[in-house]
N, C-alpha and C positions, 0 to 999 in steps of 0.2 A: 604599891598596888598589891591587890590581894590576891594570888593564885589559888587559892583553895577554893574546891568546888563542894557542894551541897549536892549528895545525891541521894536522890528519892524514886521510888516505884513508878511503872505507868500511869497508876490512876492519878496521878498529880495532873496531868491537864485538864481535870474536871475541874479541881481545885484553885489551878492558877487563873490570875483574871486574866483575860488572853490583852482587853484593848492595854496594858502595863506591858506586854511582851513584844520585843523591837522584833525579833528573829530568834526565829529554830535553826541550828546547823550543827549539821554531820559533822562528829569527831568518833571513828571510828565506829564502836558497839552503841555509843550513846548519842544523845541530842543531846546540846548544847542550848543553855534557854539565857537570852541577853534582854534584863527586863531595863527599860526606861527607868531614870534617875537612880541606879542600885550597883553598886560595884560586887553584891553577889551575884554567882556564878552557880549555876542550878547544871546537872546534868540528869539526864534520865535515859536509863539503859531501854534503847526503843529506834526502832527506824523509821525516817522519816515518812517512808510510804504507809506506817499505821495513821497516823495523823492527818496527813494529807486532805483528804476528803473534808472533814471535819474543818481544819484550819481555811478553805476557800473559802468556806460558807461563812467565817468570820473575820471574810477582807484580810486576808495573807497572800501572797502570789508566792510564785517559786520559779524566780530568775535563773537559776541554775541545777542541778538536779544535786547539791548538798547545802539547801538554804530554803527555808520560806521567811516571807518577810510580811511586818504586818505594815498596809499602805496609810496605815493611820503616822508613821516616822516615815514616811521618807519627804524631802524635802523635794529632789528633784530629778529627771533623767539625763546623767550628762551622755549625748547620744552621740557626740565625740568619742569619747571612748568607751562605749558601751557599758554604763554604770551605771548603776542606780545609789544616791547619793543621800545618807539617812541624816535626818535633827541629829543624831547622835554624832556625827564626822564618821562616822562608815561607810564603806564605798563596796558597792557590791557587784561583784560581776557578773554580768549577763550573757545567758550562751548567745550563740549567733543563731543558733531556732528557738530559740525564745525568747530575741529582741521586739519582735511586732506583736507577741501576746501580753509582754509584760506593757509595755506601751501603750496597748489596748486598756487592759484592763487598768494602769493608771489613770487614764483620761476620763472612762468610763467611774472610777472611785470619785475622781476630782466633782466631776459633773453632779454625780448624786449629791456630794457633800453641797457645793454651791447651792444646788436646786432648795435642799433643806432650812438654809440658814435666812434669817428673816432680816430685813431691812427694811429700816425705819424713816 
């Protein structure tokens, strides 16, 4: 496995394709960016609350306050243990005041996508 990270400036989230991005998460000064099918490892010196705003509007929740995640990976809500369970095998914990938001707005992603899709 490859520990070396790639870091780049803020203006990288214009740049990055976000639906390729599993999750943003807190490591210290930087985000942490875990993109789908890629063992690179992106950091970018920036706090989560810059982005924030920005990333709901493009279908990310943030089950815990050092993670947004995008609902296009997750698979599913284990509400046994309060997780959220990514395509990837990541398991992500959910606070206890933001188990029924994150919940909400899963069902509510789910719903839109189904309504979208055409059957034949």
């Amino acid at each position: 496995m490859n520990n070396n990270y790639t870091c780049i400036s803020n203006e990288v989230l214009d740049e990055l394709i976000l639906h390729k991005v599993v999750f943003f998460k807190v490591n210290g000064h930087y985000l942490e960016v875990k993109l789908a099918m890629s063992d690179l490892k992106i950091k970018i010196r920036a706090s989560l609350k810059t982005y924030k705003d920005r990333l709901i509007e493009k279908n990310f929740i943030n089950p815990n306050q050092s993670i947004m995640i995008n609902l296009l990976y997750v698979k599913e809500i284990d509400k046994v243990n309060k997780k959220v369970v990514m395509h990837t095998g990541d398991m992500i914990d959910i606070s206890r005041d933001k188990y029924k938001e994150v919940l909400t707005q899963y069902i509510k992603y789910i719903g839109k996508y189904e309504e979208s899709v055409d059957f034949i």
